[in-house]
C-alpha positions as CSV (number, residue, x, y, z in Angstrom):
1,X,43.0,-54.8,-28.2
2,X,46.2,-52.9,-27.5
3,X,47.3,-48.8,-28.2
4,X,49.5,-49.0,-31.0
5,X,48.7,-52.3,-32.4
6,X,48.7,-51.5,-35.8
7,X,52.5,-50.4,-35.8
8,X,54.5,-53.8,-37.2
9,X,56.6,-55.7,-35.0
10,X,59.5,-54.3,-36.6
11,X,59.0,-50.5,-36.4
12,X,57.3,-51.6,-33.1
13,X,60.6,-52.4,-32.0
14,X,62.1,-49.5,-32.8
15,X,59.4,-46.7,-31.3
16,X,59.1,-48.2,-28.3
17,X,61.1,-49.6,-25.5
18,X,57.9,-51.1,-23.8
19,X,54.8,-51.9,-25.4
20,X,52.0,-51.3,-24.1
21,X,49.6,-54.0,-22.3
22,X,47.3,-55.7,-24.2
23,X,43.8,-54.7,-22.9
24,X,40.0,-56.2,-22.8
25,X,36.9,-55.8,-21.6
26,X,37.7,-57.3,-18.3
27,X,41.5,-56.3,-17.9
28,X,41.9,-54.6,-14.4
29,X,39.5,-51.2,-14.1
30,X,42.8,-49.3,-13.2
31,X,44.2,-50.2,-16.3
32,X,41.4,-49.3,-18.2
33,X,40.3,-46.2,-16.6
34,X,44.3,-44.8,-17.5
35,X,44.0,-46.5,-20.8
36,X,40.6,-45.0,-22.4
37,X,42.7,-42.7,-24.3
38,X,40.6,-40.4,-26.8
39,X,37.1,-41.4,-26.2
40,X,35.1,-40.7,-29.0
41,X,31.5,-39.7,-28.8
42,X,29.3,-41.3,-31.5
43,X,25.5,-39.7,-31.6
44,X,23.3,-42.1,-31.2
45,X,20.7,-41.2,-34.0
46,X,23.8,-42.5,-36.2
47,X,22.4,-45.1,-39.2
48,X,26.0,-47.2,-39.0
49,X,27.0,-47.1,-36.1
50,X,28.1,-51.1,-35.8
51,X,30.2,-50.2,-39.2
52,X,31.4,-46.7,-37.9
53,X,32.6,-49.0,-34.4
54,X,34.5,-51.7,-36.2
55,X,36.0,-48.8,-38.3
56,X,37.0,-46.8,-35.8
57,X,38.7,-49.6,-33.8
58,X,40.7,-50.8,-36.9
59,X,42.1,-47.1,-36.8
60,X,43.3,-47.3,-33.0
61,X,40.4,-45.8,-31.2
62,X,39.9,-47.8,-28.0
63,X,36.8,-46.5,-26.4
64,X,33.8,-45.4,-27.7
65,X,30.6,-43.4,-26.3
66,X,27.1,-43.9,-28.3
67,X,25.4,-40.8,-27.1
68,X,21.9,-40.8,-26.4
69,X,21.9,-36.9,-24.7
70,X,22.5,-33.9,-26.2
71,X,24.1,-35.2,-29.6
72,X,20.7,-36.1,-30.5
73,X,17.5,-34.0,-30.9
74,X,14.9,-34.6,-28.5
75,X,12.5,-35.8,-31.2
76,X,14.6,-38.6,-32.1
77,X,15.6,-40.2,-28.4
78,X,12.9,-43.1,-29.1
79,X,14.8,-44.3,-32.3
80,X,18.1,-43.5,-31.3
81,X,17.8,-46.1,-28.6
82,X,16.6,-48.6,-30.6
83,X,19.3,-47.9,-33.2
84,X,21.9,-48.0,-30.5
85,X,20.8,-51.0,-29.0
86,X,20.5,-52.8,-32.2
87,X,24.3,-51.7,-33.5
88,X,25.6,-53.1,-30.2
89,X,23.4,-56.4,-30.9
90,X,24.9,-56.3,-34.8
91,X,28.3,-56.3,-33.3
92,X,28.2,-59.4,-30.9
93,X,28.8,-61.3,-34.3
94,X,32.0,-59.6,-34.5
95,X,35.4,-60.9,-32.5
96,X,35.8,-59.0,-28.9
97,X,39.2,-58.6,-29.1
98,X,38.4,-56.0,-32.6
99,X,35.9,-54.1,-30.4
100,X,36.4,-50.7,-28.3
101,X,35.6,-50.3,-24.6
102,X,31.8,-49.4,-25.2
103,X,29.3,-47.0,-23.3
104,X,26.0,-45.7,-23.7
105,X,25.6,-41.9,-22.6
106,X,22.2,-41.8,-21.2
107,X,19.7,-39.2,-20.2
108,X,18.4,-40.7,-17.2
109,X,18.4,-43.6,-14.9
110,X,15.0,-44.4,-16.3
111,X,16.8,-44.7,-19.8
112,X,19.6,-46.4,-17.9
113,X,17.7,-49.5,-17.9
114,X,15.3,-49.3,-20.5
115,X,18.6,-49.7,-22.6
116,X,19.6,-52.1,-20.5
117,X,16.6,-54.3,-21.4
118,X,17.0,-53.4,-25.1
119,X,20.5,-54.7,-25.3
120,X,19.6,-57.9,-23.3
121,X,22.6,-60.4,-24.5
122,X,24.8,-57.7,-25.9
123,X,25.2,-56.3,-22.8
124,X,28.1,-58.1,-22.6
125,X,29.5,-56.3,-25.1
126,X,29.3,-53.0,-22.7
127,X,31.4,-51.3,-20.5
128,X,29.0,-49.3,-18.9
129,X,27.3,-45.5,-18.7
130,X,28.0,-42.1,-19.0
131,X,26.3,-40.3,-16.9
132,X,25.6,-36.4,-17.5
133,X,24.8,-33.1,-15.6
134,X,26.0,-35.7,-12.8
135,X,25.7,-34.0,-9.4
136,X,23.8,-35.4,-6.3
137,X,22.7,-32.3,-4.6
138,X,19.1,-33.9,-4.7
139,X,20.3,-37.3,-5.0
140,X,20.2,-37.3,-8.6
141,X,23.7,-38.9,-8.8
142,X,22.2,-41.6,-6.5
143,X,19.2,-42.8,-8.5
144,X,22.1,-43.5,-11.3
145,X,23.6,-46.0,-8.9
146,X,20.6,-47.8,-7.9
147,X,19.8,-47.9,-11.8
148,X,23.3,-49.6,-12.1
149,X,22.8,-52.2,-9.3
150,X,19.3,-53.3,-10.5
151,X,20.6,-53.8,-14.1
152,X,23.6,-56.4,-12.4
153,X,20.7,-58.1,-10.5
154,X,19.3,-58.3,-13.6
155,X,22.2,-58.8,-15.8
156,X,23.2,-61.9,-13.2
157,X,19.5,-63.6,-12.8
158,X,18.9,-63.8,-16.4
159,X,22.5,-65.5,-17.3
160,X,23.6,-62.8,-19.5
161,X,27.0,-62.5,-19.0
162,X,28.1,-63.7,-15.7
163,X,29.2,-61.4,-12.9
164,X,31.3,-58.8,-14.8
165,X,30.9,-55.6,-13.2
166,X,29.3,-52.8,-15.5
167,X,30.8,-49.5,-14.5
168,X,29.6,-45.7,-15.0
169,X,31.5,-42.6,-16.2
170,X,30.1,-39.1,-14.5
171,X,29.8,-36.2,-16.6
172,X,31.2,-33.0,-14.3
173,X,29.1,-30.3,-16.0
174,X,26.7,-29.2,-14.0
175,X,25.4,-25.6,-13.6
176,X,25.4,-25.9,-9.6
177,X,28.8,-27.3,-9.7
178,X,29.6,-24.3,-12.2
179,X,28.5,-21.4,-10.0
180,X,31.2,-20.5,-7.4
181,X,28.1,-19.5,-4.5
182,X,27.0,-23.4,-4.6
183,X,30.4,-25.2,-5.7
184,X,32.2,-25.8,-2.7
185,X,28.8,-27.8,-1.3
186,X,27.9,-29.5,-4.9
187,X,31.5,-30.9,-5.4
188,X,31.1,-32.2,-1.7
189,X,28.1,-34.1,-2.6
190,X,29.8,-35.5,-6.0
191,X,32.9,-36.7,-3.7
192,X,30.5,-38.4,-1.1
193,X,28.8,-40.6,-3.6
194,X,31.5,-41.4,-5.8
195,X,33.3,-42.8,-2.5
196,X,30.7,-44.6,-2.1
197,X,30.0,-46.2,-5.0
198,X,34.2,-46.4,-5.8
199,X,34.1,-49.9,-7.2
200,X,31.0,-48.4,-9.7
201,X,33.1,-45.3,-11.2
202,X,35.6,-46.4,-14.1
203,X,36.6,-42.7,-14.8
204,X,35.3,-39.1,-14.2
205,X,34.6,-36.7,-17.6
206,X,34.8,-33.2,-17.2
207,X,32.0,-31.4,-19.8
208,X,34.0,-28.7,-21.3
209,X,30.9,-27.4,-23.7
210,X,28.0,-27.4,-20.6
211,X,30.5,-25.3,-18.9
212,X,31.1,-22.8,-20.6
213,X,27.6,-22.7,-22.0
214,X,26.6,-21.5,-18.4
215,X,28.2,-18.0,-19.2
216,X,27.6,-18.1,-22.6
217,X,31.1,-19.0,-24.0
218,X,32.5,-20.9,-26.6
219,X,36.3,-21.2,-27.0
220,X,37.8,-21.2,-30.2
221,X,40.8,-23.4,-31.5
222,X,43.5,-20.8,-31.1
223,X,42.6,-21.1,-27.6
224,X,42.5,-24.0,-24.9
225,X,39.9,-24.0,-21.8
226,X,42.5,-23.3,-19.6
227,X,42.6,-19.7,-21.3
228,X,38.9,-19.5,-20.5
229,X,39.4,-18.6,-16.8
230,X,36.3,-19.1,-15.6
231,X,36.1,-22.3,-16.5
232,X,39.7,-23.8,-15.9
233,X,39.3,-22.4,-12.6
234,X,36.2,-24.7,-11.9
235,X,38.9,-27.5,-13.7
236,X,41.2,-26.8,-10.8
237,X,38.7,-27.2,-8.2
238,X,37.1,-30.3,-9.5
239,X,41.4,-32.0,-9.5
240,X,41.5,-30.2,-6.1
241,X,39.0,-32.8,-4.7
242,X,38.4,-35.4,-6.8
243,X,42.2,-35.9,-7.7
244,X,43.8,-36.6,-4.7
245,X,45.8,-40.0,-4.7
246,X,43.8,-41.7,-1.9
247,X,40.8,-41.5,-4.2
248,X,42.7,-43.0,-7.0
249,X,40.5,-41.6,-9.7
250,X,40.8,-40.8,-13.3
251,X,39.5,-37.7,-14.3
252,X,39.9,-37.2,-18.6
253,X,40.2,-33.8,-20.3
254,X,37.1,-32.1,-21.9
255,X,36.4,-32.1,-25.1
256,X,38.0,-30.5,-27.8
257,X,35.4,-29.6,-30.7
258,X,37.2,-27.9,-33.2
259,X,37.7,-30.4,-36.6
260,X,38.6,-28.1,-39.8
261,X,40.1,-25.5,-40.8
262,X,39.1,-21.7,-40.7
263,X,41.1,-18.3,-40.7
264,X,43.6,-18.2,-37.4
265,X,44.0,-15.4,-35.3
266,X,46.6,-16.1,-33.5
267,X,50.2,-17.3,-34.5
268,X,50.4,-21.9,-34.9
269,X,51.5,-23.2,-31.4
270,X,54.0,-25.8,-32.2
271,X,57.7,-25.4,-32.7
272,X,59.2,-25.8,-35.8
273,X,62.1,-27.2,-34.4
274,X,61.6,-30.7,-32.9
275,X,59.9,-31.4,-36.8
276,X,62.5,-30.1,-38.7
277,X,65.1,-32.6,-36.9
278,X,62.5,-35.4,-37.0
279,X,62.9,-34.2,-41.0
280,X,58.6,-34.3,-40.5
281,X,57.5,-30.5,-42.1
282,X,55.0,-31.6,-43.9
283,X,53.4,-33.9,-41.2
284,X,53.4,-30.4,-38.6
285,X,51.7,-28.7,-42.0
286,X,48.9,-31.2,-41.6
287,X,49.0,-30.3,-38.4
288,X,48.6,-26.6,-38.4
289,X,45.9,-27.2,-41.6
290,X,44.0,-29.5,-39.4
291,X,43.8,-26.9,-36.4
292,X,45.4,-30.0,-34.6
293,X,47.8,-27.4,-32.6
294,X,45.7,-25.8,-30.1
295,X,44.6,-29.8,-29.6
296,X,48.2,-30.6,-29.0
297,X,48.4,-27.9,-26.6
298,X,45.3,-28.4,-24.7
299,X,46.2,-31.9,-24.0
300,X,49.8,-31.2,-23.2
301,X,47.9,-28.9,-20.1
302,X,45.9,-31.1,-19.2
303,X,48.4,-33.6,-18.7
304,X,50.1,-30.6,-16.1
305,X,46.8,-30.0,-14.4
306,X,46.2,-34.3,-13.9
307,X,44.2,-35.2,-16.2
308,X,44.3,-38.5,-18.3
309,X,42.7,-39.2,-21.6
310,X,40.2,-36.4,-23.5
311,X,36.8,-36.4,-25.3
312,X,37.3,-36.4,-28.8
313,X,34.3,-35.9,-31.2
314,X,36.2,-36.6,-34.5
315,X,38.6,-39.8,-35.4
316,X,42.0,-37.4,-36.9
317,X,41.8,-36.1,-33.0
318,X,42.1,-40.1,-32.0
319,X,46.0,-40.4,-32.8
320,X,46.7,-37.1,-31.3
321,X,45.8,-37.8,-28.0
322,X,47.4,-41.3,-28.1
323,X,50.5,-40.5,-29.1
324,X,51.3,-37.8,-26.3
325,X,49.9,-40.4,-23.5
326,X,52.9,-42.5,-24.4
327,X,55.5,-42.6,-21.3
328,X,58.9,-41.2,-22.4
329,X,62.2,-42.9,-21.7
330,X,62.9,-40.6,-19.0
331,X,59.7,-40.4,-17.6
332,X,59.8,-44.3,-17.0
333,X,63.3,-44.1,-15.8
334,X,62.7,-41.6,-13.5
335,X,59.2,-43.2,-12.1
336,X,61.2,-46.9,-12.0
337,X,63.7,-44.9,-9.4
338,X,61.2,-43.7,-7.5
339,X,58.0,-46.2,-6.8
340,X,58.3,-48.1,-3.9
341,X,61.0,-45.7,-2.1
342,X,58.9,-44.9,0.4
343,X,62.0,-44.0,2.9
344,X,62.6,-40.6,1.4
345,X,65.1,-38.7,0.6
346,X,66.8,-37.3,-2.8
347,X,68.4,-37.6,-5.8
348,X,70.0,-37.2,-9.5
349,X,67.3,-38.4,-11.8
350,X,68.4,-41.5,-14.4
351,X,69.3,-38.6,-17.0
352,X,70.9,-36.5,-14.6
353,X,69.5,-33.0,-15.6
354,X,66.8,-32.9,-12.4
355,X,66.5,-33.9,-9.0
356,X,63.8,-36.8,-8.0
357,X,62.6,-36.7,-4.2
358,X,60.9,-39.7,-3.0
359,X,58.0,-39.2,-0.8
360,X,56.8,-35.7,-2.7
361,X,57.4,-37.8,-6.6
362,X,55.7,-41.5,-5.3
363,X,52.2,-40.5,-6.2
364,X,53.1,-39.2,-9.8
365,X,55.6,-42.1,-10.2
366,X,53.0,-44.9,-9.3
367,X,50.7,-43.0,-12.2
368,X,53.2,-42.7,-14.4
369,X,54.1,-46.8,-14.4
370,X,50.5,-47.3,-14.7
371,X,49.9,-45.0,-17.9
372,X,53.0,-46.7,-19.1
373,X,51.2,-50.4,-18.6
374,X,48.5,-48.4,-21.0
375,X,50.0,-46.3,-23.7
376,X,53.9,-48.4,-23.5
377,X,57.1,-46.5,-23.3
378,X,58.8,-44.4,-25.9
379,X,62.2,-45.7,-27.0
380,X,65.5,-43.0,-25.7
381,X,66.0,-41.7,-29.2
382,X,61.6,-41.4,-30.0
383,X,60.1,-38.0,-30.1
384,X,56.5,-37.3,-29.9
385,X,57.2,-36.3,-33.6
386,X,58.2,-40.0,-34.3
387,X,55.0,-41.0,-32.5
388,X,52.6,-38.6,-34.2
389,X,53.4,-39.4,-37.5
390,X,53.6,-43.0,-36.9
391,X,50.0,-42.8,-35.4
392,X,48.7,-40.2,-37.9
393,X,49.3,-42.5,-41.3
């Protein structure tokens, strides 16, 4: 599989001036973790989902949660997890390369490997776990991770698959991480045992809806959750120490829940400008109809606050997200100039309208490159119009 791999060769060619990587199951978990892209949740009480993933993929979605938590009633948990295990079974008949980056949301570490055991061969065709609610003040977190380990034991004894590494995906949504009297001590407990099980932990998720749930809140799609203070500020603190570049981790943007249109309050949020010289009016009118604005802006924040990626729970958010994770000319140009400088110093970028310093810039640069490996760069004269309408047909 590869982001963009739909476009032809030919308008390929023109879009971009690197393509992106191809990607698998097994390609490097730095790679994958940067290229996850719009992650969209599938509930697991779903009758087709094995149609609904080869569907999806066909469309450009790369990875894929089958959600076993709070997408699902608690009456039906018993034949969700058979339906999810045998949708994941239906598909080994189908070629890897066509299929997502898979992973089962789970409700506990019990559940962990009862799926596990369900799945038996097609766990091969898994990337690993989502983990909610994840926080370890009473070694919850930790039970996860022995969960994990037992199911490679497992997974290794039994032939199924060989030694490939199934990885987890933590859920930071927690009301003790929420509350500012026990967050300082509850994110230091999440840091400890993600260290220590680094090689476990593809990517961190951020749970947008469970946090503001906590105070009752529920944004709405003329607004982004970084206009909901109370949660973007528990956003900042969660980059502030999980986000640091020694850690190398990558944390996604919440979800954005809003999927159809309904009376606006507020003015559109995108310029008319940048569409009218891409001579694309009609495609920012499907847009603005869509309520795809606010998403456009929500992700083009997270992207300032360090964030990679976003939980999407409807496919017409899949393209969005994709096509603004796409490295632009001058980003790649500038990031190129910088990586590997490590002597210091300053200046003129590549484009020669900002200044690039080399210590303070090597962390963003070496991110950069790698989201370029994922998501390719843009060609000089490609827009992020030229990319959203290419990805939105």
């Amino acid at each position: 599989m590869r982001h963009f791999s739909a476009v032809s060769p030919t308008e390929a060619s023109d879009l971009f001036f690197r393509l992106p990587q191809p990607l698998s199951i097994d390609s490097p978990p730095t790679l994958l973790a940067a290229a996850l892209g719009a992650t969209l949740y599938c509930p697991g009480d779903r009758p087709t989902i094995a149609a609904d993933v080869i569907k999806q993929a066909a469309r450009g979605c790369v990875s894929m949660v089958l959600c076993l938590e709070d997408s699902i009633a608690d009456s039906s948990v018993e034949f969700a997890e058979t339906n999810v295990a045998s949708a994941i079974t239906a598909l080994l008949d189908e070629p890897a390369e066509g299929l997502p980056l898979l992973f089962i949301r789970v409700r506990s570490p019990e559940q962990m490997l009862r799926m596990a055991d369900l799945c038996g061969p097609a766990l091969e065709l898994l990337s690993g776990f989502v983990i909610p609610k994840f926080e370890n003040d009473t070694g919850y977190a930790e039970r996860f991770f022995q969960a994990l380990h037992r199911i490679h034991r497992e997974y290794e004894q039994g032939g199924e698959g060989g030694t490939r590494r199934l990885r987890v995906m933590p859920i930071l949504e927690s009301p003790t991480m929420v509350h500012s009297e026990t967050r300082t001590a509850a994110l230091s407990a999440i840091v400890d045992v993600t260290r220590a099980h680094r090689e476990d932990v593809l990517a961190v998720r951020i749970g947008a809806t469970d946090l503001s749930s906590v105070f009752g809140l529920r944004r709405s799609r003329d607004l982004t959750v970084y206009d909901v203070k109370v949660v973007s500020a528990v956003i900042a603190d969660i980059v502030n120490v999980l986000g640091r570049p020694c850690d190398d981790f990558v944390i996604t943007g919440p979800v954005w829940e809003h999927y159809d249109t309904s009376e606006r309050i507020l003015r559109p949020q995108l310029r008319l400008t940048p569409f009218v010289e891409a001579n694309e009016n009609e495609l920012r009118k499907r847009l603005m109809l869509a309520g795809l604005d606010g998403l456009i802006r929500e992700i083009s924040l997270d992207s300032a606050n360090g964030l990679l990626g976003k939980t999407v729970i409807h496919p017409t958010h899949v393209p969005v997200v994709h096509a603004l994770s796409v490295v632009s000319h001058e980003e790649y140009l500038d990031a190129q100039a910088i990586v590997g400088n490590v002597g210091g110093g300053a200046s003129a970028s590549p484009y020669r309208n900002k200044m690039n310093e080399m210590k303070p810039h090597q962390a963003w640069a070496e991110k950069t490159l790698l989201r370029a490996e994922a998501f390719g760069v843009a060609a000089e004269s490609t827009t992020f119009v030229d990319l959203l309408e290419t990805s939105m047909r």
